[in-house]
C-alpha positions, -999 to 999 in steps of 0.1 A, spaced: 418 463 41 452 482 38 451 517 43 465 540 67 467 526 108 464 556 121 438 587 120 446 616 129 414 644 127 410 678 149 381 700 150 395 725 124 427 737 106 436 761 129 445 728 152 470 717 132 500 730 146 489 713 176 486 686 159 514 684 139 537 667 162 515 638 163 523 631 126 559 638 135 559 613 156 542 586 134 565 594 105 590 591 125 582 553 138 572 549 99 538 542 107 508 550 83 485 575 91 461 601 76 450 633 86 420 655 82 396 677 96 364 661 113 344 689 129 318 672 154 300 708 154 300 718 123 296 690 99 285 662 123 274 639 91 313 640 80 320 633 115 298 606 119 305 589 84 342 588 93 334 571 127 316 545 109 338 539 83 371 542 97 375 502 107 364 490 71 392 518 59 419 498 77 422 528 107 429 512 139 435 539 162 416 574 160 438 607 177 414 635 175 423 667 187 400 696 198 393 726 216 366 748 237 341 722 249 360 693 227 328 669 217 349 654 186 370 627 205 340 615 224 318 620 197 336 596 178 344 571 207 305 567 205 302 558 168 329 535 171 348 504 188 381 515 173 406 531 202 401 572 204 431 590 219 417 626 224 442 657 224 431 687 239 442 715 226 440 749 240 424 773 212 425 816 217 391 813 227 400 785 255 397 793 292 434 779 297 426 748 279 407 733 307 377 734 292 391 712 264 409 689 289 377 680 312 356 676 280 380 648 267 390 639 304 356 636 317 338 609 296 307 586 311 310 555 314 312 530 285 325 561 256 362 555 272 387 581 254 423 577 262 435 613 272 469 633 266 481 659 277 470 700 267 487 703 231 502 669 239 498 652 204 531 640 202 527 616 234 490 611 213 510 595 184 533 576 208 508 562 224 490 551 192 520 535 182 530 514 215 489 502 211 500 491 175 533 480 188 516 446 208 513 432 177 543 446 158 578 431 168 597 456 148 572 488 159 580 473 196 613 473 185 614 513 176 598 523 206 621 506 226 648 525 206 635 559 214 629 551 249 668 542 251 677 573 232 660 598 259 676 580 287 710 583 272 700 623 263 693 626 298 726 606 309 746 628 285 731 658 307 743 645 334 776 640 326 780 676 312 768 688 346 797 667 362 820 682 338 809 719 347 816 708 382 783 701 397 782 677 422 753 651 436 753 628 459 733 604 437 757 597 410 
């Protein structure tokens, strides 16, 4: 069925700044997604519908994002055989985020959930994409692009630095 490739849910609205990026990102690759909220707490049976209905949609990947004790990405991972790429997200209520990055992180055995960084939902949607890219020459082909373009960003540093007079014995 054809319908978005990607979903993108988080715990509640207040996460989407957070999760914004990952969106950014997707757009940006021109890959389809969707995104909504999912809340594993409170309104499990939306949750769980979406889990179970997100391969017959056409979804491929799942990025969920959450905070506090994070259940959604996992929660999902159960209900479904469709990749989850969890994105912890530190809320005002977080102890630093750690508690949202162990509760992702720190899965059992056989619920795998790919895990990002704190607030890292753009490397979420990159990720996503270079999983869709294995069977996408021209996705592959974008990637590769943006890859290239941060290596020359960082050679154009470089080069300023020389300019400015800064010397290293590397270059």
């Amino acid at each position: 069925k054809q319908g978005p490739s990607i979903g993108v849910v988080m715990e509640c609205d207040s996460d989407l700044t957070a999760m914004e990026e990952a969106a950014n990102i997707l757009r940006r690759f021109d890959v389809s997604f969707e995104m909504t909220v999912v809340s594993a707490h409170k309104a499990p049976t939306r949750m769980y519908a979406y889990a179970q209905l997100a391969a017959e949609r056409g979804i491929k990947i799942i990025i969920a994002g959450a905070s506090g004790v994070a259940h959604l990405p996992g929660m999902l991972s159960a209900l479904t055989t469709l990749p989850v790429i969890g994105v912890p997200i530190k809320s005002s209520n977080s102890i630093d985020g750690w508690d949202s990055v162990l509760s992702i992180l720190q899965m059992p055995n056989g619920v795998p959930v790919a895990t990002v960084a704190l607030n890292a939902s753009k490397n979420a949607g990159i990720l996503a994409a270079a999983i869709l890219s294995t069977a996408d020459d021209n996705l592959s082909n974008k990637l590769a692009d943006y890859k290239k373009g941060m290596e020359d960003e960082v050679v154009s540093k470089v080069n300023r630095l020389k300019e400015e007079g800064w010397k290293n014995s590397f270059d």
